[in-house]
C-alpha positions as CSV (number, residue, x, y, z in Angstrom):
1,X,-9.6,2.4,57.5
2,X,-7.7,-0.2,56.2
3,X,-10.0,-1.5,53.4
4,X,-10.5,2.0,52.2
5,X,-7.0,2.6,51.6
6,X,-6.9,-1.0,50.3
7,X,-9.8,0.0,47.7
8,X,-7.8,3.0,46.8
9,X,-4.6,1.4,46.0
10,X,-6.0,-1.2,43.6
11,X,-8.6,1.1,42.0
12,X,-5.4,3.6,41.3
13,X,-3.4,0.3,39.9
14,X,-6.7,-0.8,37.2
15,X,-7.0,2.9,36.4
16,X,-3.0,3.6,35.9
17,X,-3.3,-0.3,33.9
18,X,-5.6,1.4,31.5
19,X,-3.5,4.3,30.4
20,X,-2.2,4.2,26.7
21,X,1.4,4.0,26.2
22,X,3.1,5.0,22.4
23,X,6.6,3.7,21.5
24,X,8.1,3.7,18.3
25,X,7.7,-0.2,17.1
26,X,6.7,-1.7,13.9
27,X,3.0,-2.4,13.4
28,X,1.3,-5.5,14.7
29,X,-0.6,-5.8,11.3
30,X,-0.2,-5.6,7.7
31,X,-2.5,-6.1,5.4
32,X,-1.6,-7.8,1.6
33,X,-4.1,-8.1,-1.6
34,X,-4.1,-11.5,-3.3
35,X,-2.2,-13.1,-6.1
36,X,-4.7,-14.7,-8.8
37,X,-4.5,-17.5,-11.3
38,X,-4.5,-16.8,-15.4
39,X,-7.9,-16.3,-17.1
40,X,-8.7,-16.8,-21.1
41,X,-10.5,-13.9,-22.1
42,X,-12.3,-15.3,-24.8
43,X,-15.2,-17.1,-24.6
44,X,-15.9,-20.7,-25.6
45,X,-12.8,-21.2,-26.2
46,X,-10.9,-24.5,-27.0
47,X,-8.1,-23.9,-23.9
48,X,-7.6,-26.6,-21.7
49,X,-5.0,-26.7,-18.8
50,X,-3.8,-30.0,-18.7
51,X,-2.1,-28.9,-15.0
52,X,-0.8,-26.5,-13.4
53,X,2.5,-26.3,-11.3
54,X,1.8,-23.2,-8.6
55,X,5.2,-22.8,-6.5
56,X,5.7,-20.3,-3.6
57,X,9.4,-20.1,-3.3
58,X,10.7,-18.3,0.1
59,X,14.2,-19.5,0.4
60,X,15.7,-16.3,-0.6
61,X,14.0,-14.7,2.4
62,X,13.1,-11.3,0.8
63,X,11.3,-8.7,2.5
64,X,9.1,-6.1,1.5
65,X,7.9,-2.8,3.6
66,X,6.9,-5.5,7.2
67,X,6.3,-8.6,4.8
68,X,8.2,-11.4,3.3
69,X,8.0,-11.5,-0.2
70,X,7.3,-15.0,-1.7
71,X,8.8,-15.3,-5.2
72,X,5.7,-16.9,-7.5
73,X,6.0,-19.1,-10.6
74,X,2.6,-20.4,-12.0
75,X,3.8,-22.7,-14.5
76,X,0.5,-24.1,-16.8
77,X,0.5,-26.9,-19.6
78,X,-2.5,-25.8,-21.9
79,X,-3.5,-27.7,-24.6
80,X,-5.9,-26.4,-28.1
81,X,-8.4,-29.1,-28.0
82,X,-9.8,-27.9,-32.1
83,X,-8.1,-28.6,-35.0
84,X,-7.6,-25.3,-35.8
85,X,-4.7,-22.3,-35.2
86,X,-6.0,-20.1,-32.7
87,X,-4.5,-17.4,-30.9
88,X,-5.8,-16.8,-27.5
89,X,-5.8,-13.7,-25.2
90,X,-5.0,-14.7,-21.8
91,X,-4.6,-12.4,-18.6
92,X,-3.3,-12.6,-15.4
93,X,-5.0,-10.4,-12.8
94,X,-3.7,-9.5,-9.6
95,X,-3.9,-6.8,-6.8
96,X,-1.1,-4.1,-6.7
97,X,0.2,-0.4,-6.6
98,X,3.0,2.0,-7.3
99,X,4.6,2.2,-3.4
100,X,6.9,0.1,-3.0
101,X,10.1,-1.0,-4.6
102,X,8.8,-3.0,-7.4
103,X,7.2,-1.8,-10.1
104,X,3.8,-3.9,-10.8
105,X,4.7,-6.8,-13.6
106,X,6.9,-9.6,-13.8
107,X,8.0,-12.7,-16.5
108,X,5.9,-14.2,-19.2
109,X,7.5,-17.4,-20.9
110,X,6.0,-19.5,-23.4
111,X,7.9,-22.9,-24.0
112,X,11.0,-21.1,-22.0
113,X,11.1,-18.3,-24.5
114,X,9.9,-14.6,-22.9
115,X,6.9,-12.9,-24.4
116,X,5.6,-9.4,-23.8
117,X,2.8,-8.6,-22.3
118,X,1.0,-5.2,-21.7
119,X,-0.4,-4.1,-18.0
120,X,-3.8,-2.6,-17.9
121,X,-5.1,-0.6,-14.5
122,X,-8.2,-1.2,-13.3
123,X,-10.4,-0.6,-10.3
124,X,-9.1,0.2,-6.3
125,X,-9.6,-2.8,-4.7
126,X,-11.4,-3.3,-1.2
127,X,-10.7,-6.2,0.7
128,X,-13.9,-5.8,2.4
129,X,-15.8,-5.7,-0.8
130,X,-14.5,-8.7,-1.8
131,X,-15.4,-10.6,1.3
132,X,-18.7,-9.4,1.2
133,X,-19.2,-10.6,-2.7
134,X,-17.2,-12.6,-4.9
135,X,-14.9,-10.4,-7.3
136,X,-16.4,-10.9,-10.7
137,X,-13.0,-10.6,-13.1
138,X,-14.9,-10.4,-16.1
139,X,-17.1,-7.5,-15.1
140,X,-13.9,-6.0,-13.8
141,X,-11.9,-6.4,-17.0
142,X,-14.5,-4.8,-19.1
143,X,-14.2,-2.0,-17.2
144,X,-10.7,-1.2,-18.4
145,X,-9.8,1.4,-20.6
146,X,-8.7,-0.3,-23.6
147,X,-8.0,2.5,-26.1
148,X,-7.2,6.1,-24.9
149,X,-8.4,7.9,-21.9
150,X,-10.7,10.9,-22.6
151,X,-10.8,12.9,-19.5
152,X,-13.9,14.9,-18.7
153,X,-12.8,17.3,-16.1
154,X,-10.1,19.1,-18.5
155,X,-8.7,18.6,-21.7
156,X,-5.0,18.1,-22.8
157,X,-5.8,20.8,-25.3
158,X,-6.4,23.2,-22.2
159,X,-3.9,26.3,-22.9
160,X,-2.6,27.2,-19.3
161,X,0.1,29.1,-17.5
162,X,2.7,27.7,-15.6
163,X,4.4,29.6,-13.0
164,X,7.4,29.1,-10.6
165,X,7.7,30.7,-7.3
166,X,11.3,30.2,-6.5
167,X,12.3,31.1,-3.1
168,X,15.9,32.0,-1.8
169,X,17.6,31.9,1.3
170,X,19.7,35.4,2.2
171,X,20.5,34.0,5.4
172,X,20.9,31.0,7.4
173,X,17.8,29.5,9.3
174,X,15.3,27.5,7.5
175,X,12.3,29.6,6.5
176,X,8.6,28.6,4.6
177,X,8.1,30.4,1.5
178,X,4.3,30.7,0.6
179,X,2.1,32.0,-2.2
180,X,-1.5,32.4,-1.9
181,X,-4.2,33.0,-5.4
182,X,-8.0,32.6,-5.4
183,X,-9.4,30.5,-8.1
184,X,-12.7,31.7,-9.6
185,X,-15.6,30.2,-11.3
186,X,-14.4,26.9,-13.9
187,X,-10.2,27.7,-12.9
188,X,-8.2,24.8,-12.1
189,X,-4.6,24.3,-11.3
190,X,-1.7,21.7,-10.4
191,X,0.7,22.7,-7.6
192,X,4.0,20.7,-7.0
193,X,7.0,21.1,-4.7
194,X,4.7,21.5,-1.4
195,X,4.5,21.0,1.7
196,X,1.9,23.2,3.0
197,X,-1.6,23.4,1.5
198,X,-4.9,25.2,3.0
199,X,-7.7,26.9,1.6
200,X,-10.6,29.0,2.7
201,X,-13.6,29.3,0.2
202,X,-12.0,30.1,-3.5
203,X,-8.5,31.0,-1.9
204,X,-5.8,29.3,-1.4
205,X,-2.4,29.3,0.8
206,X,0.1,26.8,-0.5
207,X,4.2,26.6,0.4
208,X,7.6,25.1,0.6
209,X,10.2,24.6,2.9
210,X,13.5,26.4,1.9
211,X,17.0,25.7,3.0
212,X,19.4,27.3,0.5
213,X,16.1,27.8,-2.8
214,X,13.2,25.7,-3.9
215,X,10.8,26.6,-6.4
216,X,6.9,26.1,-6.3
217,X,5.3,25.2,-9.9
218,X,1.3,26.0,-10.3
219,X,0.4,24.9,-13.5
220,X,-3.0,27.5,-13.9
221,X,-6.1,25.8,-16.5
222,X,-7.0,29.3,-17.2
223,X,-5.9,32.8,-18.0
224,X,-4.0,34.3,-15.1
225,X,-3.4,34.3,-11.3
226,X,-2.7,37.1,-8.8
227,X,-0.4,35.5,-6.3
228,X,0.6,36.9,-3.4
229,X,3.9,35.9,-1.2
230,X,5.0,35.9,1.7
231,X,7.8,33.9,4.1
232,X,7.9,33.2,7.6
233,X,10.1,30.8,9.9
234,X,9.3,27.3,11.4
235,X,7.9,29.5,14.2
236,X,5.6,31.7,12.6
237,X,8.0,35.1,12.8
238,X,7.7,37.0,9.6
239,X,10.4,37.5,7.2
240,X,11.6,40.4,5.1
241,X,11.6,40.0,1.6
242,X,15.2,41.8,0.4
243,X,16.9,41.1,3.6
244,X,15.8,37.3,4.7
245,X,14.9,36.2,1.3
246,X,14.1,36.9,-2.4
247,X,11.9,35.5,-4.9
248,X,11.4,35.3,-8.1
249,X,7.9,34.5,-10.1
250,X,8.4,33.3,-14.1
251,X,5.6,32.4,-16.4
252,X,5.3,30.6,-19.1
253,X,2.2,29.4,-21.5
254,X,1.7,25.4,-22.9
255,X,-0.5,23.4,-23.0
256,X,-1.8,21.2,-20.4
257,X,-0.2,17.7,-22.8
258,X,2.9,20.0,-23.1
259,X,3.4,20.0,-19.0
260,X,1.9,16.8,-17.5
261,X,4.3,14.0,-18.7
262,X,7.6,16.2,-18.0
263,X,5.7,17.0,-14.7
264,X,5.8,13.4,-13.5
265,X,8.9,12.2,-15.2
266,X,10.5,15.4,-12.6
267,X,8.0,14.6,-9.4
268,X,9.9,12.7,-6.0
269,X,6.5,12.4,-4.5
270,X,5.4,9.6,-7.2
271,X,7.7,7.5,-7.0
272,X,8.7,4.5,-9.3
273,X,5.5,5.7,-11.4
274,X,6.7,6.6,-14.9
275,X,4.1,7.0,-18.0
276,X,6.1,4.9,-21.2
277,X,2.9,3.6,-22.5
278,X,-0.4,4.3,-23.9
279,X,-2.1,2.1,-20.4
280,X,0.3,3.9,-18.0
281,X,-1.2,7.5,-19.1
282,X,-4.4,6.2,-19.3
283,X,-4.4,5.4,-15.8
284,X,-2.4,8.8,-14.5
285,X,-4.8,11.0,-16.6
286,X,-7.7,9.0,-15.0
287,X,-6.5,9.5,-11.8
288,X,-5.5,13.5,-12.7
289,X,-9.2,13.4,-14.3
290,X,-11.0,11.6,-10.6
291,X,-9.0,14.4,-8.4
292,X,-10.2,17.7,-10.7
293,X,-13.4,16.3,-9.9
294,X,-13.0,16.9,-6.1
295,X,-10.7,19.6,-6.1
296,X,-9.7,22.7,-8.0
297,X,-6.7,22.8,-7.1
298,X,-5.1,19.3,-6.9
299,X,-1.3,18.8,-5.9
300,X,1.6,15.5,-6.1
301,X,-0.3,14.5,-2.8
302,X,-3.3,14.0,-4.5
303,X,-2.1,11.9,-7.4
304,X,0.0,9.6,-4.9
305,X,-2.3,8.8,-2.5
306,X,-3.8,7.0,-6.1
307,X,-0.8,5.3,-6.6
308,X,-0.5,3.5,-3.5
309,X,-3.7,2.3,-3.1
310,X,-4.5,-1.6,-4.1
311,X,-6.2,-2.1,-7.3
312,X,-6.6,-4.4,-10.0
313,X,-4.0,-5.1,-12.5
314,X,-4.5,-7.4,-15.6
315,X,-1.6,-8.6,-17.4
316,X,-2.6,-9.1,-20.8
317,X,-0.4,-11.6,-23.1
318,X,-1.1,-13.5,-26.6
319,X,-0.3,-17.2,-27.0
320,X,-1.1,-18.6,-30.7
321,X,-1.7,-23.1,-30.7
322,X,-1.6,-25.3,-33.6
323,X,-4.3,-27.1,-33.6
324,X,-4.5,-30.2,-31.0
325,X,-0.8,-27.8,-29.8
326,X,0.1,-28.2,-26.6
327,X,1.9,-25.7,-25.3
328,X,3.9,-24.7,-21.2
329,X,3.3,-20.8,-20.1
330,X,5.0,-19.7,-17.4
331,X,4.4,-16.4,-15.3
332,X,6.5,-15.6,-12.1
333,X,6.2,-12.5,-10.2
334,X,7.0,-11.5,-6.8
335,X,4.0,-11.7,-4.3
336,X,4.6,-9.6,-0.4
337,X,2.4,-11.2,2.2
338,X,0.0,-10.1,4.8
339,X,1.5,-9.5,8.4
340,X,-0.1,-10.4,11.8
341,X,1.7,-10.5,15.4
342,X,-1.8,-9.7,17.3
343,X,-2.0,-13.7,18.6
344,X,1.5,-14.4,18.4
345,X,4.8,-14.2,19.8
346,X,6.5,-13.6,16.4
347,X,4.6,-12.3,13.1
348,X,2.6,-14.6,10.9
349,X,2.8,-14.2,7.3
350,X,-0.3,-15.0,5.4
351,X,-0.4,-15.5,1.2
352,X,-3.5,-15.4,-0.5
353,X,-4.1,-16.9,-4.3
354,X,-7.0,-16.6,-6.5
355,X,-7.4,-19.9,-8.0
356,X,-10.9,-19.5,-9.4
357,X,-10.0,-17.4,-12.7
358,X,-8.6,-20.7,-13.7
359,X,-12.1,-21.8,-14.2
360,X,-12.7,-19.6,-17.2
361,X,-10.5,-22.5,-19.5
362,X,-12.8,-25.2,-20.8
363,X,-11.4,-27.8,-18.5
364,X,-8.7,-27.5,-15.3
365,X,-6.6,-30.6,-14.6
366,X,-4.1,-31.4,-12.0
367,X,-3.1,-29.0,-9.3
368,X,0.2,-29.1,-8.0
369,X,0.9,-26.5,-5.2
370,X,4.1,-26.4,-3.6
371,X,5.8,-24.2,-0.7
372,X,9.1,-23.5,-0.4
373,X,9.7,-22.1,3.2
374,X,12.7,-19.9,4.3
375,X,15.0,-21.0,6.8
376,X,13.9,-19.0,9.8
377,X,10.1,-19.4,8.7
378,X,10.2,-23.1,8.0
379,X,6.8,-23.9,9.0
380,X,2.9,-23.7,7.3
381,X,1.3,-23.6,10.6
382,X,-2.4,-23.6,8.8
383,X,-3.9,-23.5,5.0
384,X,-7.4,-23.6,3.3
385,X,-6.1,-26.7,1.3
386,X,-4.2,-30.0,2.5
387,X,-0.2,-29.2,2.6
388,X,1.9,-32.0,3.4
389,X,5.5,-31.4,5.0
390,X,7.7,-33.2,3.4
391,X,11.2,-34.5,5.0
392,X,13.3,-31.6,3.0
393,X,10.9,-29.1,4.5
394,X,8.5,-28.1,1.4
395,X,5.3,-28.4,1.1
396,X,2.9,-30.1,-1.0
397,X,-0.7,-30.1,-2.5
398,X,-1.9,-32.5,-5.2
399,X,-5.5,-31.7,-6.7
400,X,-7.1,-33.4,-9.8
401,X,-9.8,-30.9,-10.4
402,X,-10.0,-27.0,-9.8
403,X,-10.6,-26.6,-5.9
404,X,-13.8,-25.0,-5.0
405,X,-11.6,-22.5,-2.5
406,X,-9.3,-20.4,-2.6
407,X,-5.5,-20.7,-1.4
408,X,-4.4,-19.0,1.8
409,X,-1.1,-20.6,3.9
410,X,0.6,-18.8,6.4
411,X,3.4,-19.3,8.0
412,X,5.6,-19.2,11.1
413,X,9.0,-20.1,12.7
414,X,7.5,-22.8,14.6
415,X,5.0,-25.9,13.7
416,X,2.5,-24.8,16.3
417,X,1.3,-21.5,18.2
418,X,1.3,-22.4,21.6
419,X,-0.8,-21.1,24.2
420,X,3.0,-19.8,25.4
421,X,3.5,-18.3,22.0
422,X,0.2,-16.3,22.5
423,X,1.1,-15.3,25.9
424,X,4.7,-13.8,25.1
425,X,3.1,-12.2,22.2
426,X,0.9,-10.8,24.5
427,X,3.1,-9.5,27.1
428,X,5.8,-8.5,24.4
429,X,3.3,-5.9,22.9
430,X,2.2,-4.2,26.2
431,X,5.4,-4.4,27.9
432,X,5.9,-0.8,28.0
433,X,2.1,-0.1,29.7
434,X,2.7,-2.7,32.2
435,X,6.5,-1.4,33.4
436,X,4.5,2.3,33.4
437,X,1.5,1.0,35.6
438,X,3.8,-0.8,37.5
439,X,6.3,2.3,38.3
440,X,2.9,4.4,38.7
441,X,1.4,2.0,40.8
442,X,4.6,1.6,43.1
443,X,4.9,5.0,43.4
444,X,1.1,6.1,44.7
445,X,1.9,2.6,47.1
446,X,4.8,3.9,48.4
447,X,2.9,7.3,49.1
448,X,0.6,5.9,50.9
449,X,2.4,3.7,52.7
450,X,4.4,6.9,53.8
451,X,1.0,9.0,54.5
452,X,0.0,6.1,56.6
453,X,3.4,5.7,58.6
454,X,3.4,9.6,58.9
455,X,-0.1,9.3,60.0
456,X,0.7,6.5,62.7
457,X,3.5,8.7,64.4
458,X,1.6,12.3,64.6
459,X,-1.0,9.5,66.0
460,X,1.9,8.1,68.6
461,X,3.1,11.4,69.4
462,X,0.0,13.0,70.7
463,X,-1.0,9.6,72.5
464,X,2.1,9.7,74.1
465,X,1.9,13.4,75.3
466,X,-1.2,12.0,77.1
């Protein structure tokens, strides 16, 4: 008997131990896109970097979303090896998106003096694809839309109606307004102000939460809608139009190039994303253009899940040489890293560089990398190219040609992770599953233990009454 209930006890302990347990915590992972090196875009042409000072500067201790943010000057001494003027197109690409704080960009100096550049959008990056085969920069920059954007799903010449569904509040309690309209045959529209969306074949039920009144717009590519509206509370009760709530439908007709820039400028679910160039509405009408192919009727939700996906950016720059010129660029930019506390007591933050688009120039010369740690991440605790510490805590790397790999360093508040950083990482993370096994597992032991010692007395009862 004993062994049974033996069996029992620890089979209930490795089954309890197995039991997923949520708490709100930050995430134990956060993936980062690379930084790159300048590229000429030219070919065959005379521009040589002499060398290159590439400086990760963390002393400022910034932090982005549940990264530090690294602020990154590459600093390049080129030289025009003809004997004639020349101006060269250069570009720095990198890996970015519209969701966080920063807008994608940074500082372009030539001989200290600031220069302007342009941006242009290219492709959504994977960093799987790019494992698998090595990014091809040129093949991605021809890609780019240079000129203007032609979309092919709907035309900015498009006459449509825009309407607004504005919902208002004639008592207290929080209510959702909705509106529902089919769309038939070629019909496409743009709702914003949502949160509620659903369809069900060519119909579609879209709404908004109202406090005090909020307005829906549908922006219809066609001739008319019949929409139909209704309200109900958080729970599902219907409302009363006249006595809960009133609304109010307007119309208007524009065209579609009349509607779409105001309509972003006004949009909260887009973020820092603002259209002031000819590139930045090539890439939101692309993006408008990708979604009407999916979807007829494609909302703010739509366009922002674009926007905060990684893709390529190319910053695109003139530098003009006198011949045998030499001449210092400089671009700085700020850089977030990738997050990682799966092995590890506290997170590691690891920085990737692209140092291979450097090896577009006709010659590459003299490397200098250099780290500048914060003060409570003062270590690089491992690095696809020789660092060395040096006694005022950065970092160094001296290379005479163009490495063959790329740069990745990441770093941690100690100079080692120990087998004992690993294990308090460890039981950090799943401290909440094992105090909830172990309160489970104490409790089914102390019912048994009580079954048994009820067991044992009914047992000494009766063989005393013998």
């Amino acid at each position: 008997m004993r062994k049974r209930v033996f069996i029992l006890v620890v089979s209930l302990f490795f089954l309890l131990s197995s039991v997923p347990v949520w708490a709100n915590s930050a995430p134990v992972y956060w993936e980062a896109a690379p930084s790159s090196n300048v590229m000429i875009v030219e070919t065959n042409s005379p521009i040589t970097v002499l060398k290159e000072n590439l400086t990760f500067d963390f002393r400022e201790n910034l932090r982005e979303d549940y990264s530090k943010v690294a602020k990154v000057t590459a600093e390049y001494t080129m030289k025009n090896t003809s004997e004639t003027e020349i101006t060269s197109s250069m570009v720095f690409p990198y890996f970015g998106n519209f969701s966080g704080s920063r807008k994608p960009g940074g500082e372009v100096s030539v001989d200290g003096s600031s220069v302007p550049y342009t941006l242009y959008y290219g492709d959504v990056y994977r960093k799987e694809e790019l494992e698998e085969e090595k990014l091809n920069l040129k093949t991605a920059l021809e890609k780019v839309e240079m000129g203007i954007y032609e979309p092919e799903n709907f035309s900015l010449n498009d006459p449509g109606v825009l309407y607004k569904v504005t919902f208002k509040n004639l008592k207290r309690d929080h209510f959702t307004g909705k509106v529902s309209f089919p769309l038939e045959g070629s019909e496409k529209a743009f709702a914003k102000n949502l949160n509620l969306y659903g369809y069900q074949g060519d119909r579609y039920d879209i709404g908004t939460s109202v406090r005090y009144q909020d307005t829906i717009e549908i922006f219809l590519l066609g001739e008319e809608l019949d929409l139909q509206t209704e309200a109900a509370t958080f729970e599902g009760i219907g409302l009363t139009e006249g006595e809960d709530y009133s609304v109010e439908i307007t119309k208007s007709t524009m065209l579609f190039q009349d509607y779409y820039e105001e309509m972003v400028a006004d949009s909260e679910y887009l973020g820092y994303f603002v259209i002031n160039n000819q590139q930045e509405r090539n890439f939101f009408l692309k993006n408008l253009d990708d979604a009407f192919e999916l979807e007829k009727l494609v909302t703010e939700d739509h366009l922002a899940q674009f926007l905060y996906e990684e893709r390529l950016i190319f910053l695109y720059y003139e530098t003009s040489f006198q011949g045998g010129e030499e001449k210092t660029i400089s671009i700085s930019y700020q850089a977030e890293g990738g997050m990682d506390r799966r092995k590890s007591k506290d997170p590691t933050y690891t920085f990737e560089y692209l140092l291979s688009p450097a090896g577009y120039f006709k010659d590459f010369k003299n490397l200098t990398v250099r780290v500048l740690p914060s003060e409570d991440y003062p270590y690089v605790v491992s690095s696809s190219l020789p660092l060395d510490r040096r006694e005022g805590g950065e970092y160094l790397g001296f290379f005479d040609t163009l490495p063959e790999k790329e740069l990745t360093f990441t770093m941690y508040p100690e100079e080692k992770i120990t087998l004992i950083d690993r294990t308090e990482g460890f039981l950090s993370r799943n401290l909440y599953s094992f105090l909830f096994s172990g309160v489970i597992f104490l409790f089914f032991l102390s019912v048994v233990i009580v079954g048994l010692g009820i067991r044992g007395l009914i047992r000494f009862k009766r063989h005393s009454k013998k």
